[in-house]
GUZAGU-721850 format. One record per residue (C-alpha): z, y, x. Coordinates in steps of 0.25 Angstrom, whole numbers, padded with zeros to 4 digits, always signed. Each point is the difference from the previous one (the first is absolute). Layout:
BEGIN
ZYX;...
This chain:
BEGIN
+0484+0348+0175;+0002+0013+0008;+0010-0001+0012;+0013+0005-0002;+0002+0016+0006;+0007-0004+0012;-0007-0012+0003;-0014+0010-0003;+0008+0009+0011;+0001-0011+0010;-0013-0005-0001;-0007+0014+0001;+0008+0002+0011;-0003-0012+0008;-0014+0005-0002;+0000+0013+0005;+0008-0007+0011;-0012-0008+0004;-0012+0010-0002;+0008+0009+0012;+0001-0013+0008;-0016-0001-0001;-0001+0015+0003;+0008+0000+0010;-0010-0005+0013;-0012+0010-0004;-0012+0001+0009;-0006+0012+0006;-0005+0005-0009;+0005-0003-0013;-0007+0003-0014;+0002+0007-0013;+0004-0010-0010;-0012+0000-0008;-0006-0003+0014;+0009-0014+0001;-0008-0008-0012;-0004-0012+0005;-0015-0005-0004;+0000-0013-0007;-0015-0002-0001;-0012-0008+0002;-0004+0004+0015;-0012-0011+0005;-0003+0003+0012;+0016+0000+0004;-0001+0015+0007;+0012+0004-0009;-0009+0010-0009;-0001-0005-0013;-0016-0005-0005;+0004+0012-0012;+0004+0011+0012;-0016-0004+0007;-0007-0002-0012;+0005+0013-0009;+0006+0008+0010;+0016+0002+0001;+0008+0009-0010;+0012+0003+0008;+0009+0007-0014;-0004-0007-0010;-0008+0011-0007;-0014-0006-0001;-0005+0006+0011;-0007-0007+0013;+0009+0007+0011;-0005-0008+0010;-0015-0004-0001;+0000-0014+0008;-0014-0003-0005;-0005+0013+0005;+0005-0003+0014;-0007-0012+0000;+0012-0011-0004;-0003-0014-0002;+0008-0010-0010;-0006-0011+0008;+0000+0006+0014;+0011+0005+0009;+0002+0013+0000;+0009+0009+0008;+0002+0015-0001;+0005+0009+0009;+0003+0016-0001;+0000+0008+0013;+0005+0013+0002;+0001+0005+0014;+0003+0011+0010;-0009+0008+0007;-0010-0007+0011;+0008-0014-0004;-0010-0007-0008;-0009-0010+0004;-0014+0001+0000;-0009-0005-0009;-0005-0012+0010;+0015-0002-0001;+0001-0001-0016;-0013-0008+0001;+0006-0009+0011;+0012-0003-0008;-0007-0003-0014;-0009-0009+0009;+0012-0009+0004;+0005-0002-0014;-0014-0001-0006;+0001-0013+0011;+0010-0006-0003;+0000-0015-0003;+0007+0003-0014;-0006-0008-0012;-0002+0007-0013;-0003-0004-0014;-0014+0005+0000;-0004-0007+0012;-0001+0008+0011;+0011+0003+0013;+0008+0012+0004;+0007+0012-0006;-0005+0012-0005;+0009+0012+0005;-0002+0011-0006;+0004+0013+0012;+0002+0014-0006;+0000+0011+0008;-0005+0011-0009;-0010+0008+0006;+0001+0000+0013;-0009-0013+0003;-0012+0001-0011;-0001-0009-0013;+0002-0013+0005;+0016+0003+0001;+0002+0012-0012;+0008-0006-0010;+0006+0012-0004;+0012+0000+0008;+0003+0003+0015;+0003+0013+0005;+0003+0005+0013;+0015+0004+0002;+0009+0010+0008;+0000-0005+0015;+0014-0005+0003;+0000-0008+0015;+0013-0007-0003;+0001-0004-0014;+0016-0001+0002;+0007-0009-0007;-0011-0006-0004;+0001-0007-0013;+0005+0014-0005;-0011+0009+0004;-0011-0010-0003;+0007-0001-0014;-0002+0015-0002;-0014+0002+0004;-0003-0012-0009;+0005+0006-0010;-0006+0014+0000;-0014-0008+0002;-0002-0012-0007;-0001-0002-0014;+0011-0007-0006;-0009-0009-0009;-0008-0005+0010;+0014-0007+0007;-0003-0012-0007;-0014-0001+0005;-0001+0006+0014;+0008-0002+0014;+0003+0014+0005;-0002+0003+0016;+0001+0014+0008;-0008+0000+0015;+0010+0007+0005;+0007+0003+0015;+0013-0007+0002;+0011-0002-0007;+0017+0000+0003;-0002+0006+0014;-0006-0012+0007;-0015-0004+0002;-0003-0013-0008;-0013-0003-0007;+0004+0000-0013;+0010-0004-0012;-0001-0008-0012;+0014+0000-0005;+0002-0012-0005;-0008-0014-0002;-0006-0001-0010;-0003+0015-0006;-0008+0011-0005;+0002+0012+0012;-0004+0001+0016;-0004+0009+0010;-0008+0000+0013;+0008+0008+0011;-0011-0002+0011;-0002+0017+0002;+0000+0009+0012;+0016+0002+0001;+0001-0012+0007;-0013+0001+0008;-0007-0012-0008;-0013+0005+0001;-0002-0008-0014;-0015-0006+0002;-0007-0007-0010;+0006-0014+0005;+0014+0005-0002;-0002+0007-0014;-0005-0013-0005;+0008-0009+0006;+0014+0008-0003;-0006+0002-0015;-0002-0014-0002;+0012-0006+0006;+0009+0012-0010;-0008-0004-0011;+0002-0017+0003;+0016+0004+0001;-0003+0006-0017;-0006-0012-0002;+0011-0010+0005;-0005-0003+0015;+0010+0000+0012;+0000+0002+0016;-0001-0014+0000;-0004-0006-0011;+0010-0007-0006;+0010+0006+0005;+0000+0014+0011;+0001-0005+0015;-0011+0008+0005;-0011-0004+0012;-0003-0014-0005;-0013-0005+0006;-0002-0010-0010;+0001+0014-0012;-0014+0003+0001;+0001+0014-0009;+0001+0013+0001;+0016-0001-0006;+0002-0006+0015;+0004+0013+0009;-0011-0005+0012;-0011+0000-0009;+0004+0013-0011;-0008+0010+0009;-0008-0009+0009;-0006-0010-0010;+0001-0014+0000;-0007-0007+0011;-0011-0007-0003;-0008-0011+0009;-0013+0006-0001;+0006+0014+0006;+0001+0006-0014;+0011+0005-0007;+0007-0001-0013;+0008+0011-0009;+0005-0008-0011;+0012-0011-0004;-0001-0016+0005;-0009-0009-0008;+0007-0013+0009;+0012-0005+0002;-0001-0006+0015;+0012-0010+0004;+0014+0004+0001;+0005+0001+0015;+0011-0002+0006;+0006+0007+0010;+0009-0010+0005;-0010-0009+0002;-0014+0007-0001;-0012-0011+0002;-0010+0009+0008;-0012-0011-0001;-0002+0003-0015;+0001+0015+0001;+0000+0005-0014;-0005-0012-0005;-0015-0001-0009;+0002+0012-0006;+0000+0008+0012;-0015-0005+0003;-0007+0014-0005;+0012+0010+0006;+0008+0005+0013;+0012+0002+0000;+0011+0008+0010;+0014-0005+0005;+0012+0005+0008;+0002-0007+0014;+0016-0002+0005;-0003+0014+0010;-0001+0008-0014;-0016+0001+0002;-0008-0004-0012;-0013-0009+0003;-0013-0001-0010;-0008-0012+0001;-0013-0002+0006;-0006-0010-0009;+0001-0003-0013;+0014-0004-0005;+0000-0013-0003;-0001-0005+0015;+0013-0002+0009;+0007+0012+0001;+0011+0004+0011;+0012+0004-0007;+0008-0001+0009;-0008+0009+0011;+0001-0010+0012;-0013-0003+0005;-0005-0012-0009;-0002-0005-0015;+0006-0013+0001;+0015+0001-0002;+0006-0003-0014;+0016-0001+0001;+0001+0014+0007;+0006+0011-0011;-0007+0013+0002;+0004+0012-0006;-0014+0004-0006;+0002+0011-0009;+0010+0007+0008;+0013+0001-0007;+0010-0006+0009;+0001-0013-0007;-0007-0013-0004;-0003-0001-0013;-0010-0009-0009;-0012+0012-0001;-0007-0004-0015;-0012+0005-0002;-0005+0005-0015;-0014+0002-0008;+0003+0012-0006;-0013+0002-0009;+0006-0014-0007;+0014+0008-0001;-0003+0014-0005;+0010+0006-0011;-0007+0008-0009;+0008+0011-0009;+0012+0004+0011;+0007+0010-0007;-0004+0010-0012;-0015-0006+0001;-0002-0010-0010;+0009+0008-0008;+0012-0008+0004;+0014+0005+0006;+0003+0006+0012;+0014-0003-0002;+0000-0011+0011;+0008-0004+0013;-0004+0010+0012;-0007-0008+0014;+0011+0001+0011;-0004+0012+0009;+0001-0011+0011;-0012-0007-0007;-0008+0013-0001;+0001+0005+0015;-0014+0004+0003;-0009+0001+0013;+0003+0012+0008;-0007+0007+0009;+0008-0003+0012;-0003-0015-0004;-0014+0003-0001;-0003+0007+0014;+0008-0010+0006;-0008-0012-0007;-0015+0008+0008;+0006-0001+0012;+0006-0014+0001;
């Protein structure tokens, strides 16, 4: 039976109703319609590109014709795979040992996949400009702006002019650029989870952008595309027991490890919680801080690093011995005490933020509270503590 006009009337409008109420919190950078179909298919290694998109290729219109060739980039229905387009302004892009650095830390990542093997294949596009290994076919170099003002607006537009609307739902999208709404941070992802960052290390702000700092900026932008926070499960900053690179005191220095190297990537442990009311400074960070160092703030604002290995007695509190454990230090320096969780966030990666995947990006915007990045006041001030 069909409804009767005006009942037909009501229900049409209640529906137009709620389409504008889905509409009406868009992201940054919103799509075309015919960009919004969400994939509903067979994806094995859980990477949010379908087994169909890595083993034929992905026809972005429907019309027959491979659009994006997956296969030809070398995608893997049974192994992660993570691409990336990078355009940039002149003198920003990393170098090649850069780009290799980066692939390395994915490529080690303790991440099962279907076939057998660990890590995640990421896939870097940057044209030309650094040989073979990382021309896909995209990345361009764009017009030099130092202060991408606001933000979200202009990296909207230069996305737009440069990248290929059907590969939105198979590559994240970055600029190297300057800096960005007249300040000096490192970066900008946006939003948690997403599709779109840039890395703001550049000359303006006198960052004197080394290979360190290009790697460790790009990874931490990329982690926030990929679901990571500041602090794991949640965005206090400078937890000692947050042994990645999403952790403000090792973004552009490494995390420390006890055999005097560093490392550039996310956590793979979850060392125990500590609180601050109360820190136990005989267990340190626990067992899991066995292979790492880590760095502290003291009462005086000074920050302190471990000699040893983390998992012996720490002073936390800064007052000459290791022995107190009811005593509340304020660790991470934010002017409270607080229970400081920890995160593995190779275990909590979140594959398909935004338009990759194909899905949405019709989705609740982060807080610009919880996307406040390093600066470089902060960083300068963190070399000479």
């Amino acid at each position: 039976m069909r409804p009767r006009p005006a009942l037909f009337a009501v229900l049409t409008s209640l529906a137009a109703a709620a389409l504008a109420a889905s509409s009406a919190v868009a992201a940054p950078f919103p799509q075309t319609d015919t960009e919004k179909r969400v994939v509903a298919a067979t994806d094995t290694d859980g990477d949010s590109l379908p087994d169909t998109w890595e083993t034929n290729g992905y026809d972005a219109n429907g019309d027959g014709v491979v659009d994006v060739d997956l296969p030809g980039m070398g995608a893997n229905p049974k192994k992660k795979d993570l691409f990336v387009e990078m355009d940039y302004m002149a003198g920003r892009l990393t170098t090649t040992a850069g780009l290799d650095r980066i692939v390395q830390v994915f490529a080690s990542a303790p991440v099962g996949n279907p076939d057998g093997s660990t890590g995640i294949k990421i896939h870097l596009d940057a044209g030309a400009a650094r040989g073979t290994a990382y021309n896909l076919g995209g990345g361009n170099e764009v017009a030099y702006d130092a202060d991408l003002n606001p933000s979200a607006t202009q990296t909207n537009a230069i996305k737009a002019a440069n990248f290929a609307s059907a590969r939105k739902a198979v590559f994240h999208y970055m600029i190297w650029g300057d800096s960005y709404d007249g300040g000096c941070s490192s970066g900008q992802a946006f939003n948690i989870p997403n599709d779109t960052f840039i890395v703001t290390v550049g000359p303006k702000c006198n960052w004197n952008a080394t290979d360190d700092i290009n790697v460790g900026t790009f990874i931490h932008e990329l982690g926030h595309n990929i679901g990571l926070k500041h602090g794991g499960t949640d965005n206090l900053n400078y937890k000692p027991n947050y042994l990645s690179v999403m952790n403000y005191s090792f973004q552009l220095g490494g995390v420390l490890k006890a055999d005097g190297t560093k490392y550039w990537g996310y956590s793979s442990v979850q060392p125990t919680s500590i609180n601050e009311a109360r820190p136990d400074e005989r267990v340190g960070l626990g067992s899991l801080g066995a292979g790492y160092r880590t760095s502290w703030k003291c009462p005086n604002g000074s920050t302190r690093t471990t000699a040893g290995a983390a998992n012996q007695p720490i002073d936390w509190n800064c007052d000459g011995d290791t022995t107190d454990t009811t005593t509340a230090a304020d660790i991470n320096g934010d002017k409270t005490t607080s229970i400081l969780i920890a995160q593995n966030n190779w275990a909590n990666l979140v594959f398909g933020g935004g338009a990759v995947g194909g899905g949405s990006e019709l989705q609740s915007k982060t807080p610009a509270t919880e996307l406040q990045e390093l600066t470089h006041t902060e960083w300068t001030e963190m070399q000479h503590r």
